[in-house]
ROLO-673051 format. One record per atom (N, C-alpha, C, O, CB): residue number from 1; atom name; x, y, z. Coordinates in nm, 3 decimals. Glycine has a CB too. Example, Ala and Ser with C-alpha at 12.3 -4.5 7.8 and 13.67 -1.06 7.14 Angstrom:
REC resi name       u       v       w
REC    1    N   1.319  -0.569   0.780
REC    1   CA   1.230  -0.450   0.780
REC    1    C   1.320  -0.330   0.780
REC    1    O   1.424  -0.332   0.846
REC    1   CB   1.131  -0.447   0.905
REC    2    N   1.285  -0.225   0.708
REC    2   CA   1.367  -0.106   0.714
REC    2    C   1.290   0.003   0.787
REC    2    O   1.341   0.114   0.804
REC    2   CB   1.408  -0.060   0.572
//
This chain:
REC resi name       u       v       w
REC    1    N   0.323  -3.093  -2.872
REC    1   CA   0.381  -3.208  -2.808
REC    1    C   0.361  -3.195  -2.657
REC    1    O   0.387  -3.092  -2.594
REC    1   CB   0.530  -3.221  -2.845
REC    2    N   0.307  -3.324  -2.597
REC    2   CA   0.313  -3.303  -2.435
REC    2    C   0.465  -3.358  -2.380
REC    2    O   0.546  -3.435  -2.431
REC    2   CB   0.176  -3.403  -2.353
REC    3    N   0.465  -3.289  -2.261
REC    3   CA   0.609  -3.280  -2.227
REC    3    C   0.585  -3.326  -2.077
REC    3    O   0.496  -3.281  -2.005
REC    3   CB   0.687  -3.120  -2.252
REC    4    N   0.685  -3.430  -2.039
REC    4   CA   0.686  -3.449  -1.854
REC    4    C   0.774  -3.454  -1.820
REC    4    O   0.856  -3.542  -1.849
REC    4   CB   0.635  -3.551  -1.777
REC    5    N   0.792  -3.349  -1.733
REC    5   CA   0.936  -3.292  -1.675
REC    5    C   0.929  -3.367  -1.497
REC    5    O   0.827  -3.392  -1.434
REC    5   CB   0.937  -3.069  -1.677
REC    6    N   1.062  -3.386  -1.457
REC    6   CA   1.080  -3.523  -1.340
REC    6    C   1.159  -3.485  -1.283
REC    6    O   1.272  -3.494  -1.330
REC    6   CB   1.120  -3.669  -1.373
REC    7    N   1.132  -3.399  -1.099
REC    7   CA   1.253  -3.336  -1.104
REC    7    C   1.270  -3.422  -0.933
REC    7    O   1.184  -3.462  -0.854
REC    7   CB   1.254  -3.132  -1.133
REC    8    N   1.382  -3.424  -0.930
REC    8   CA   1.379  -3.471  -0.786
REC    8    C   1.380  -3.361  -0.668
REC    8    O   1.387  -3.243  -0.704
REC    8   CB   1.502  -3.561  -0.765
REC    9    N   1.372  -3.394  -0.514
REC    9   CA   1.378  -3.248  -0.425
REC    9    C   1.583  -3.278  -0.417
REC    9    O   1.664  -3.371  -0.428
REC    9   CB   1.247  -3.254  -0.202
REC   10    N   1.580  -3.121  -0.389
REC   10   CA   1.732  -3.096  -0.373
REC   10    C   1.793  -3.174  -0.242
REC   10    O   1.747  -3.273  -0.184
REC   10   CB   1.759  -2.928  -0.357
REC   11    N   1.882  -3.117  -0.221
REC   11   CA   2.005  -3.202  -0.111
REC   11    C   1.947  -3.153  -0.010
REC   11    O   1.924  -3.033  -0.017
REC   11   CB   2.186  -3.167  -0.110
REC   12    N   1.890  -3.244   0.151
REC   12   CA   1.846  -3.218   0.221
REC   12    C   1.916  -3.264   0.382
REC   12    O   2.007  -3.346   0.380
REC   12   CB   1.739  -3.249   0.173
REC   13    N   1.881  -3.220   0.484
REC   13   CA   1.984  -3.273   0.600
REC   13    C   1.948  -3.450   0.653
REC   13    O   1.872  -3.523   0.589
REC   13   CB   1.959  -3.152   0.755
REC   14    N   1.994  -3.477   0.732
REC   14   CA   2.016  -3.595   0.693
REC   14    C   1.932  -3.688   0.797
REC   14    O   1.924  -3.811   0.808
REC   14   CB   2.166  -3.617   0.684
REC   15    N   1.867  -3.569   0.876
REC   15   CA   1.761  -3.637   1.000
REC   15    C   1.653  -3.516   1.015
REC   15    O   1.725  -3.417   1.007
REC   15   CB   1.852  -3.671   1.180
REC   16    N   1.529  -3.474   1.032
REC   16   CA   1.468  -3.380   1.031
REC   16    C   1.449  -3.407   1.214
REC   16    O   1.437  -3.517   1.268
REC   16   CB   1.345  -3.377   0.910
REC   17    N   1.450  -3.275   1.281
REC   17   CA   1.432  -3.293   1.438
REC   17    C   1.282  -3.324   1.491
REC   17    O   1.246  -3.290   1.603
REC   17   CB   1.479  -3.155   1.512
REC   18    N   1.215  -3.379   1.418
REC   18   CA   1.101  -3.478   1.461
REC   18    C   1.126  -3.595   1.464
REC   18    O   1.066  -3.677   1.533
REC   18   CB   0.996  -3.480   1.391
REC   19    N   1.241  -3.622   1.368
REC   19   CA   1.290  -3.772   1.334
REC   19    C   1.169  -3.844   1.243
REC   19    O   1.151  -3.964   1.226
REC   19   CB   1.317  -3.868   1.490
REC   20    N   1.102  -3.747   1.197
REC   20   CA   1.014  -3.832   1.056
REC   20    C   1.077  -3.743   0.937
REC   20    O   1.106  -3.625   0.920
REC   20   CB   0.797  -3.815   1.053
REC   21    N   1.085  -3.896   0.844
REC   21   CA   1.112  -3.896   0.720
REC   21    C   1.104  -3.782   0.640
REC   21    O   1.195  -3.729   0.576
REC   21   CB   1.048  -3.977   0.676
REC   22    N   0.936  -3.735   0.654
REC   22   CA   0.866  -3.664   0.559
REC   22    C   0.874  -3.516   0.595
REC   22    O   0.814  -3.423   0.542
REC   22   CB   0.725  -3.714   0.550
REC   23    N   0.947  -3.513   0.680
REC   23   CA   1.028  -3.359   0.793
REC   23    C   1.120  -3.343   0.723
REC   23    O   1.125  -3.220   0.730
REC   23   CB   1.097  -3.375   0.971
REC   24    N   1.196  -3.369   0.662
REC   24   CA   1.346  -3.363   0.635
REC   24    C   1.361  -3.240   0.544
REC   24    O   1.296  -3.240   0.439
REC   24   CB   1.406  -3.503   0.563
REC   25    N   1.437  -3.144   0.571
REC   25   CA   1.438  -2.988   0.518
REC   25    C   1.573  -2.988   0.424
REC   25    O   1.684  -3.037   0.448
REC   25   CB   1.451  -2.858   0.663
REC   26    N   1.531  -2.921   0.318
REC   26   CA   1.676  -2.877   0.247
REC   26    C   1.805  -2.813   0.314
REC   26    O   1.794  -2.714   0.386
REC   26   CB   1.646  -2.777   0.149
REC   27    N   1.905  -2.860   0.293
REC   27   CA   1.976  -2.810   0.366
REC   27    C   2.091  -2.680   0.272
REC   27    O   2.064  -2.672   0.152
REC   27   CB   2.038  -2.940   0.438
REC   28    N   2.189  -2.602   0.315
REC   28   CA   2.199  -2.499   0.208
REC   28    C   2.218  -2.514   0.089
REC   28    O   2.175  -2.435   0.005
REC   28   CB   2.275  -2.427   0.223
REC   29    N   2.321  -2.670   0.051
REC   29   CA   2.309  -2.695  -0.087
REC   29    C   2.202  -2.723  -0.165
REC   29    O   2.209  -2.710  -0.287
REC   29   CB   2.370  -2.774  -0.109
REC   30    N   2.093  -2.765  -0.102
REC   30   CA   1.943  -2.769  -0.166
REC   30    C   1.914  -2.654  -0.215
REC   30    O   1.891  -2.634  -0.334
REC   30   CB   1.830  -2.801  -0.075
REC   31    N   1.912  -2.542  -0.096
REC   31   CA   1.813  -2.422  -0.115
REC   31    C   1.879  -2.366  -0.276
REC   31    O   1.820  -2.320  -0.374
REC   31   CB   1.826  -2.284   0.040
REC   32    N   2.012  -2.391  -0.253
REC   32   CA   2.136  -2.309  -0.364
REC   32    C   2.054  -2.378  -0.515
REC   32    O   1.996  -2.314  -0.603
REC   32   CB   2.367  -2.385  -0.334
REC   33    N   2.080  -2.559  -0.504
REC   33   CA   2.032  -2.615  -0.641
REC   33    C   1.884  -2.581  -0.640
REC   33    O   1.860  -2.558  -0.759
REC   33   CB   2.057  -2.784  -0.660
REC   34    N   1.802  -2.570  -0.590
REC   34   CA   1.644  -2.566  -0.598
REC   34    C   1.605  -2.409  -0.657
REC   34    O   1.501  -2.384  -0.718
REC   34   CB   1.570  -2.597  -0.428
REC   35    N   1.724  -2.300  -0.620
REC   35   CA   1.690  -2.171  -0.680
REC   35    C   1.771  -2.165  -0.848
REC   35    O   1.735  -2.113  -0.954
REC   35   CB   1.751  -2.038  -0.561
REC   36    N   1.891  -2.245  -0.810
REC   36   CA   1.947  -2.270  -0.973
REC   36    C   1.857  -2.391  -1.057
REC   36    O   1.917  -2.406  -1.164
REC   36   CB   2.129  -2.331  -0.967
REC   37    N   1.774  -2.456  -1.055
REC   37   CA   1.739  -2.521  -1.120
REC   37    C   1.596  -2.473  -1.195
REC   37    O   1.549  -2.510  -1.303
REC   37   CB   1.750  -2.624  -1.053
REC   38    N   1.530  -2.347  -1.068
REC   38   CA   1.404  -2.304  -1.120
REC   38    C   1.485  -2.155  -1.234
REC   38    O   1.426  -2.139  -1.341
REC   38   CB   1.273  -2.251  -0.957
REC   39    N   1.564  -2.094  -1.218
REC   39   CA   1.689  -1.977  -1.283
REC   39    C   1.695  -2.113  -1.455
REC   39    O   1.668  -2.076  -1.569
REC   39   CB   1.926  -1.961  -1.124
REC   40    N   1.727  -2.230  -1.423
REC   40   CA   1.697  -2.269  -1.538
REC   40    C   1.607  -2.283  -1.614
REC   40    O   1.616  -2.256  -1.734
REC   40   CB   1.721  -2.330  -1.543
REC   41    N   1.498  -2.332  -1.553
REC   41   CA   1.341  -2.391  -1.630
REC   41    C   1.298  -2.262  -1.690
REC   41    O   1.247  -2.261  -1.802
REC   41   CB   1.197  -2.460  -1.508
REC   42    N   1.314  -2.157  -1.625
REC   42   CA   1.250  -2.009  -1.627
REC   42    C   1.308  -1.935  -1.728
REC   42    O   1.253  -1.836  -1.778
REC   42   CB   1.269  -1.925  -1.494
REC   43    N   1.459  -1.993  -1.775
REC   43   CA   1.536  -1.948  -1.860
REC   43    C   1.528  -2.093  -2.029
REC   43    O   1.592  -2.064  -2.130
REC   43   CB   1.700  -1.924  -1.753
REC   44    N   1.463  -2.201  -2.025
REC   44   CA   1.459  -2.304  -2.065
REC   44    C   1.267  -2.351  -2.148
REC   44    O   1.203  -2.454  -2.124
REC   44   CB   1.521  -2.379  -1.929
REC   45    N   1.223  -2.225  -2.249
REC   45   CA   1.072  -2.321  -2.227
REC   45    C   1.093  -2.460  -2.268
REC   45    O   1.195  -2.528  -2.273
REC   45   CB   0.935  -2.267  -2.326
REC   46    N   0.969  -2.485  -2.296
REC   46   CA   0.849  -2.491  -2.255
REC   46    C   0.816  -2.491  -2.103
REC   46    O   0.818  -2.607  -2.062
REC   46   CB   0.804  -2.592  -2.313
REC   47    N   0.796  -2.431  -2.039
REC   47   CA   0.755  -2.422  -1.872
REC   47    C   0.645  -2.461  -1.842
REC   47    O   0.550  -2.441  -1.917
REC   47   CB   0.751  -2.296  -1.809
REC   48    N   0.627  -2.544  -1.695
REC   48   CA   0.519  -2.617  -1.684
REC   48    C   0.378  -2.567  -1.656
REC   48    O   0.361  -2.469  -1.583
REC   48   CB   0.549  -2.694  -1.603
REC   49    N   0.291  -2.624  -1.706
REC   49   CA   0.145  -2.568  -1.676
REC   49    C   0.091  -2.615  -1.585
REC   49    O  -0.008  -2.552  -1.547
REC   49   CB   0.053  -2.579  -1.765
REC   50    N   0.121  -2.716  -1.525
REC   50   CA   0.074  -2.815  -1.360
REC   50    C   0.242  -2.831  -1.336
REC   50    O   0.349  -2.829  -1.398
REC   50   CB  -0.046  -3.032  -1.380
REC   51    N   0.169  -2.853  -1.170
REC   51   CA   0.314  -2.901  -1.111
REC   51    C   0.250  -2.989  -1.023
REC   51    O   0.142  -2.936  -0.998
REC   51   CB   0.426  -2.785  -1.033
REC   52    N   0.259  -3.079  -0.972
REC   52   CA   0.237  -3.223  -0.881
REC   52    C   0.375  -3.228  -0.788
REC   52    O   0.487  -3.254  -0.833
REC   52   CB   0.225  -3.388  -0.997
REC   53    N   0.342  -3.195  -0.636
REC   53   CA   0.437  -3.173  -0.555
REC   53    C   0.402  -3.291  -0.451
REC   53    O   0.287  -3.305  -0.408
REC   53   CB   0.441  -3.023  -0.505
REC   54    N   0.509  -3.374  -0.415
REC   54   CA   0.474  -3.486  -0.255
REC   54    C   0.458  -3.320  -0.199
REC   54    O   0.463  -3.204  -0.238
REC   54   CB   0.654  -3.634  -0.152
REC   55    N   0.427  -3.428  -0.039
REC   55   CA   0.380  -3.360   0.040
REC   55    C   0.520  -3.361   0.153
REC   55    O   0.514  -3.312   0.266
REC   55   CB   0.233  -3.416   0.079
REC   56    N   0.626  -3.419   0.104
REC   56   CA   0.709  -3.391   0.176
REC   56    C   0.726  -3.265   0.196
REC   56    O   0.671  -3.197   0.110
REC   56   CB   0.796  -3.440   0.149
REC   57    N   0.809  -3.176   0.317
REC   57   CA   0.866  -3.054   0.322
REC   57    C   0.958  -3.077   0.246
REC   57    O   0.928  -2.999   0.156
REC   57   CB   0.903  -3.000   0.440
REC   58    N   1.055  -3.130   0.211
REC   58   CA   1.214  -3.108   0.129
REC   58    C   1.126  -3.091  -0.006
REC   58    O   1.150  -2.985  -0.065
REC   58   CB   1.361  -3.273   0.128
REC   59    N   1.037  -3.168  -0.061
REC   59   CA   0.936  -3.174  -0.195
REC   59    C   0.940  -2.976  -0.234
REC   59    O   0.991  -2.895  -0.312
REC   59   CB   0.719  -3.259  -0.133
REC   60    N   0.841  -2.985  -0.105
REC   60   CA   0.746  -2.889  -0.119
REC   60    C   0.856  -2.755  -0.100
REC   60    O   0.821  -2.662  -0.172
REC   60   CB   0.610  -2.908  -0.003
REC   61    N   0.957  -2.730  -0.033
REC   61   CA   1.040  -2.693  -0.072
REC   61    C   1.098  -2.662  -0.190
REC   61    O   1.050  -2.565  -0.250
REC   61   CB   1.074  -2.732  -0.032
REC   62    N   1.179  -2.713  -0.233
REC   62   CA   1.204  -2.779  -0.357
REC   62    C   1.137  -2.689  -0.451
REC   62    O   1.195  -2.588  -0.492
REC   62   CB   1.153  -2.928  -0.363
REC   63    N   1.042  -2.714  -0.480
REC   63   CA   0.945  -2.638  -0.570
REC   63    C   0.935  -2.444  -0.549
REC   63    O   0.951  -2.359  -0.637
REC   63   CB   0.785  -2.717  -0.526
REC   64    N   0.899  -2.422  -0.389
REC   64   CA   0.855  -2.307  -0.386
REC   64    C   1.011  -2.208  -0.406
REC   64    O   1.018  -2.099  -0.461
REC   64   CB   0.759  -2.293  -0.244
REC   65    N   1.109  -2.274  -0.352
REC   65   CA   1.239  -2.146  -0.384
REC   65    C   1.275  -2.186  -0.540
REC   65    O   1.358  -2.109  -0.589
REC   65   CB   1.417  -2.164  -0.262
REC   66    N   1.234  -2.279  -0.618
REC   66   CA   1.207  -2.298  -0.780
REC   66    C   1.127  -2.140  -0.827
REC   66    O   1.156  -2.037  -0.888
REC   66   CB   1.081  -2.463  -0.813
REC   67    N   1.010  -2.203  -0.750
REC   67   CA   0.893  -2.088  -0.823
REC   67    C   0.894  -1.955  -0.792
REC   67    O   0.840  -1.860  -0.849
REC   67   CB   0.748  -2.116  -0.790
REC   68    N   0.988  -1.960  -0.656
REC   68   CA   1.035  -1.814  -0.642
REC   68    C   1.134  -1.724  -0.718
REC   68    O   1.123  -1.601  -0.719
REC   68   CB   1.081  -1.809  -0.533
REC   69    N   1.275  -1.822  -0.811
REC   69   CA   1.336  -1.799  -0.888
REC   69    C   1.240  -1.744  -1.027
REC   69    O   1.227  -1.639  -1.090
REC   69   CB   1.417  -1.907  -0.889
REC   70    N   1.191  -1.861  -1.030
REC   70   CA   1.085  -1.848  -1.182
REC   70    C   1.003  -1.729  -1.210
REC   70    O   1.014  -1.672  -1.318
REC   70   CB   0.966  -1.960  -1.187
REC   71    N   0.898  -1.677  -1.094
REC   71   CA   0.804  -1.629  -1.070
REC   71    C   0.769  -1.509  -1.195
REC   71    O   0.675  -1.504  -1.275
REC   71   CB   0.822  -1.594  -0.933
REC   72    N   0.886  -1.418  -1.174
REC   72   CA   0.873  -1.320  -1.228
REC   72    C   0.894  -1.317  -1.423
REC   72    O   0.872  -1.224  -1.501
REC   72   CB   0.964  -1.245  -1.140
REC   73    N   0.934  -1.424  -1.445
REC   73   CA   0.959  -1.431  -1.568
REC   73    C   0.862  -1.548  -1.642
REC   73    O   0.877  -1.552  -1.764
REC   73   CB   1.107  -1.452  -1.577
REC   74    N   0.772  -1.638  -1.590
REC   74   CA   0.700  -1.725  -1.632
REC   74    C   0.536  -1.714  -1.591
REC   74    O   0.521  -1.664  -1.480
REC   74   CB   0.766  -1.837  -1.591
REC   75    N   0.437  -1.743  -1.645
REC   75   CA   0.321  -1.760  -1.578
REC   75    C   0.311  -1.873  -1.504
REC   75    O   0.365  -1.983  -1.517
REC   75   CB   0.224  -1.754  -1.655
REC   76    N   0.225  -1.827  -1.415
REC   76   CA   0.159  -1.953  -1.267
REC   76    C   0.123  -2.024  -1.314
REC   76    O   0.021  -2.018  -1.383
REC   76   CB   0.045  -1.937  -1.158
REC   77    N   0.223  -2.158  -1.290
REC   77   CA   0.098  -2.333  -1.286
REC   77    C   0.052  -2.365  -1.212
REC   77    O   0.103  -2.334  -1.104
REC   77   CB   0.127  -2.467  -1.301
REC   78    N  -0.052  -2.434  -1.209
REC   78   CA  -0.158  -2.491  -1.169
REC   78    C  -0.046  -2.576  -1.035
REC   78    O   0.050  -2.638  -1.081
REC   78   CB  -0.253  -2.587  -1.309
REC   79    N  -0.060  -2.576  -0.903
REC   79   CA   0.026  -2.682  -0.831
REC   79    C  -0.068  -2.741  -0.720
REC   79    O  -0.144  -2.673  -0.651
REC   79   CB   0.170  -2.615  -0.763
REC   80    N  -0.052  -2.880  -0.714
REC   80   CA  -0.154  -2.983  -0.697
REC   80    C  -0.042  -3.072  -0.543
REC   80    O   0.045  -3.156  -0.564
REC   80   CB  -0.189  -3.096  -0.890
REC   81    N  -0.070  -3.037  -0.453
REC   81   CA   0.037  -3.085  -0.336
REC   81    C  -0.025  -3.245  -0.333
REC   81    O  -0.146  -3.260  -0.315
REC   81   CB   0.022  -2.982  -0.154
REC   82    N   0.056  -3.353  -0.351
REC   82   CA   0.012  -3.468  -0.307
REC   82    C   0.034  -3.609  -0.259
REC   82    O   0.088  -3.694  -0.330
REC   82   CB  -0.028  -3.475  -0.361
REC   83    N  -0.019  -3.638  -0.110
REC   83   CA   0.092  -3.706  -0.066
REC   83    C   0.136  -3.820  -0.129
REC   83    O   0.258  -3.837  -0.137
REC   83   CB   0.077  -3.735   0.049
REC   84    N   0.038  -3.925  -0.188
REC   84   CA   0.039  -4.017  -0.264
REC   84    C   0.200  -4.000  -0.328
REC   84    O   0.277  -4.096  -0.327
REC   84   CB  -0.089  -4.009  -0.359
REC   85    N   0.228  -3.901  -0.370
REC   85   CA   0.362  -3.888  -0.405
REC   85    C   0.520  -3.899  -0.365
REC   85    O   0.627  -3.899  -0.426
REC   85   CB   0.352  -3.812  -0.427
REC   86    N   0.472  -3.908  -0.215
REC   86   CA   0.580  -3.994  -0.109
REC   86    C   0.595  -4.121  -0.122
REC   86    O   0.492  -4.189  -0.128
REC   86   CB   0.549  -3.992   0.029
REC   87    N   0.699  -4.173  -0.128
REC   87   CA   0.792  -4.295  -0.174
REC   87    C   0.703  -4.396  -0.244
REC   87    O   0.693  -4.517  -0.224
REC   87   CB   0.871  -4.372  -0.045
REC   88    N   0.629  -4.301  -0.348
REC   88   CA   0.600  -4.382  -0.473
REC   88    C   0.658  -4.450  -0.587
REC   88    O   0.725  -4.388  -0.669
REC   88   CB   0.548  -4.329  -0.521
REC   89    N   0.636  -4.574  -0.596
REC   89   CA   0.700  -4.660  -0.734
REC   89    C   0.660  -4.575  -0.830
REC   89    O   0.591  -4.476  -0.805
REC   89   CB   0.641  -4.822  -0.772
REC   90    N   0.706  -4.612  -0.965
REC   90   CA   0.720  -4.548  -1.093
REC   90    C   0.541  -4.537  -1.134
REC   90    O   0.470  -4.445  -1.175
REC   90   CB   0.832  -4.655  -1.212
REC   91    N   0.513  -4.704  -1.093
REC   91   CA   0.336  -4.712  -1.123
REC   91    C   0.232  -4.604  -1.034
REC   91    O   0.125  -4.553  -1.067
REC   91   CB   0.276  -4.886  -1.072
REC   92    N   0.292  -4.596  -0.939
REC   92   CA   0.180  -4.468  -0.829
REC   92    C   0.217  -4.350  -0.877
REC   92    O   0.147  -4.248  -0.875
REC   92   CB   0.209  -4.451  -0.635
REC   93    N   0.361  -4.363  -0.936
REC   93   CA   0.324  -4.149  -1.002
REC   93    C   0.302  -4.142  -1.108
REC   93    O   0.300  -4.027  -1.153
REC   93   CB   0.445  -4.017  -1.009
REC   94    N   0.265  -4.287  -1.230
REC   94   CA   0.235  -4.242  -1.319
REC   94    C   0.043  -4.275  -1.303
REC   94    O  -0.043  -4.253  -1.388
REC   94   CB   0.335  -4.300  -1.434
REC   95    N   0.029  -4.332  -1.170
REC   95   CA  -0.122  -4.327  -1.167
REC   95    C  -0.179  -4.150  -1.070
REC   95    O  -0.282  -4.086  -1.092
REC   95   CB  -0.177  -4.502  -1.064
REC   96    N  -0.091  -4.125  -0.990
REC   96   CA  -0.111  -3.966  -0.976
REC   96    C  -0.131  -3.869  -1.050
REC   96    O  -0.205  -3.775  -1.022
REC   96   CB  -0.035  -3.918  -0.937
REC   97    N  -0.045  -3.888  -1.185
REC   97   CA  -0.046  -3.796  -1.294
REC   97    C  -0.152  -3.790  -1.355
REC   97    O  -0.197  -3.681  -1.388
REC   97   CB   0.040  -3.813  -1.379
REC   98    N  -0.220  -3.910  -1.385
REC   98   CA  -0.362  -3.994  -1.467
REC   98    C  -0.462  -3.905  -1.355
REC   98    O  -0.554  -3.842  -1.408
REC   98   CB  -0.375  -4.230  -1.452
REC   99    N  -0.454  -3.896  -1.220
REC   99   CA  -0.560  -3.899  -1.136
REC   99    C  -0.578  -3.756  -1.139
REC   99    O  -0.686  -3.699  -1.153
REC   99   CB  -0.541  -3.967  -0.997
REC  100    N  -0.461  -3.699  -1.123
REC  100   CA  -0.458  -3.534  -1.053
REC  100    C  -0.575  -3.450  -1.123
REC  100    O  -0.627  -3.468  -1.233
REC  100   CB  -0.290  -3.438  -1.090
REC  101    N  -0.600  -3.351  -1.022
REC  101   CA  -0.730  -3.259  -1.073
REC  101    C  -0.655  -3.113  -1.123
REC  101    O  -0.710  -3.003  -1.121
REC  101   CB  -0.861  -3.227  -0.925
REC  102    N  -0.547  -3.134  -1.157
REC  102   CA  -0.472  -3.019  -1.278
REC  102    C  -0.552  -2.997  -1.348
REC  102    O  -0.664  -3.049  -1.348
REC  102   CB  -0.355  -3.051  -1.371
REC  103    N  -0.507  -2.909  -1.428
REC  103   CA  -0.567  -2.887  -1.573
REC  103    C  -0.580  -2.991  -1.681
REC  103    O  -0.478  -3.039  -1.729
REC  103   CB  -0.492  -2.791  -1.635
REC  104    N  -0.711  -3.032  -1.724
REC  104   CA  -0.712  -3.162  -1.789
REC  104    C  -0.596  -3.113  -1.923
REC  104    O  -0.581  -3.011  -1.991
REC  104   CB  -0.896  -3.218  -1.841
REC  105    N  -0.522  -3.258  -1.914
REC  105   CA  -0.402  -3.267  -2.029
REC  105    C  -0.324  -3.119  -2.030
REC  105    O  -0.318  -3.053  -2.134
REC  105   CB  -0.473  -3.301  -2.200
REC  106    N  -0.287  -3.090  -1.947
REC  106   CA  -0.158  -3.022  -1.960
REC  106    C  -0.069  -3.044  -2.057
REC  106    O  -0.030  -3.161  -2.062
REC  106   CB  -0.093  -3.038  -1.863
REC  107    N  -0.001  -2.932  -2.174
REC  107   CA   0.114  -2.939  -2.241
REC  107    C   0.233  -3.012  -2.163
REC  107    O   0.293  -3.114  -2.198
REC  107   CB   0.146  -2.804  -2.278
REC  108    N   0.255  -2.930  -2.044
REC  108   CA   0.361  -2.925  -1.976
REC  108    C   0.336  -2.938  -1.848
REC  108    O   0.314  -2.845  -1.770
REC  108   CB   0.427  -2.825  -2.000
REC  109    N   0.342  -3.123  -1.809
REC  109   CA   0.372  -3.123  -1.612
REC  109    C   0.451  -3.160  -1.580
REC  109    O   0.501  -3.256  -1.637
REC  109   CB   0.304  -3.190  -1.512
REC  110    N   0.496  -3.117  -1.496
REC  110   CA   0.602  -3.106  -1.361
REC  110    C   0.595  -3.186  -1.247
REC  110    O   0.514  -3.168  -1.156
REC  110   CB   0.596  -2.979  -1.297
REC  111    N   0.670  -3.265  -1.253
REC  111   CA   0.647  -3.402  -1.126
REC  111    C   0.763  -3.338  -1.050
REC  111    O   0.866  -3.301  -1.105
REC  111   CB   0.680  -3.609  -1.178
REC  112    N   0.728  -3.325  -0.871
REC  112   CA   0.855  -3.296  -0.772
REC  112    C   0.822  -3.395  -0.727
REC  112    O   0.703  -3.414  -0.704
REC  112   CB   0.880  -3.174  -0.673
REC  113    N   0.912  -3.486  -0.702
REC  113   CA   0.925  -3.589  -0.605
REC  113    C   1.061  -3.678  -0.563
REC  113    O   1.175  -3.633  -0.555
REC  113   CB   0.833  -3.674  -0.648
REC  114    N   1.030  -3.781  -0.544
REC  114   CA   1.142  -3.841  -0.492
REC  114    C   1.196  -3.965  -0.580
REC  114    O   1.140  -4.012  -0.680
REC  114   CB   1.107  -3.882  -0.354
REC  115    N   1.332  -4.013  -0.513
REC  115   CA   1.381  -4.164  -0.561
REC  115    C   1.369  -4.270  -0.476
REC  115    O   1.366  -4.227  -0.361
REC  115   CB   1.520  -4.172  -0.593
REC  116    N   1.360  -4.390  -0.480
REC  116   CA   1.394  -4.426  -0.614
REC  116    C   1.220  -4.406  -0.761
REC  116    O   1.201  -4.400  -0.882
REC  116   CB   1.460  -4.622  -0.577
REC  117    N   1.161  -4.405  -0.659
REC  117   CA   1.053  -4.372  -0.776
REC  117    C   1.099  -4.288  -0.910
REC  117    O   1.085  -4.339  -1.021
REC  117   CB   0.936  -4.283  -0.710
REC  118    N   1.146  -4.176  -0.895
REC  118   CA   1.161  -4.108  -0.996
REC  118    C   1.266  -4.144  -1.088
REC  118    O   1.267  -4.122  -1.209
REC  118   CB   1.171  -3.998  -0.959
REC  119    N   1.383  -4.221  -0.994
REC  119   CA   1.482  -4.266  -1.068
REC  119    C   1.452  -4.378  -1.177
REC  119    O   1.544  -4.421  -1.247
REC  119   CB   1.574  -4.307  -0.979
//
């Protein structure tokens, strides 16, 4: 069975000091949910074989203190950084997913991104 897992980035501060959007950093309750949520997946298979990350920092975040939780107990997926994945509708990440140069047909991918798209 293929599986698509949809995760959003954690709790982040509420202005990044560039004052762009796509700056905006986890703030400690992020870092806290982003290491408990990868402590889950890692503890939870099927685990993903691609991961498709925006190119936001809070995104890209998001993911790496995940995969740092995970690391030691799961094998490496394939992770595909991409911006297209910033404040994409439902139709642009399910045409990212179609597009990405992952591993053709992955069991198991991993979308990090944002809302309302993801929502």
């Amino acid at each position: 069975m293929r599986r698509l897992l949809l995760l959003r980035h954690a709790k982040t501060e509420t202005d990044a000091p560039s004052g762009r959007d796509q700056d905006r950093r986890l703030d400690d309750r992020g870092h806290k949910d982003a290491a408990e949520i990868g402590d889950w997946m890692a503890s939870h298979p099927p685990f993903p074989e691609a991961v498709l990350v925006s190119h936001a920092v809070r995104a890209r975040q998001t993911w790496d203190i995940a995969w740092e939780t995970m690391k030691d107990r799961v094998a490496a997926p394939q992770v595909e950084i991409l911006p297209e994945l910033y404040a994409a509708d439902p139709a642009q990440i399910l045409e990212s997913i179609r597009t990405a140069t992952v591993p053709a047909d992955p069991k198991q991918l991993l979308v990090v991104g944002h809302n309302p798209g993801m929502h």
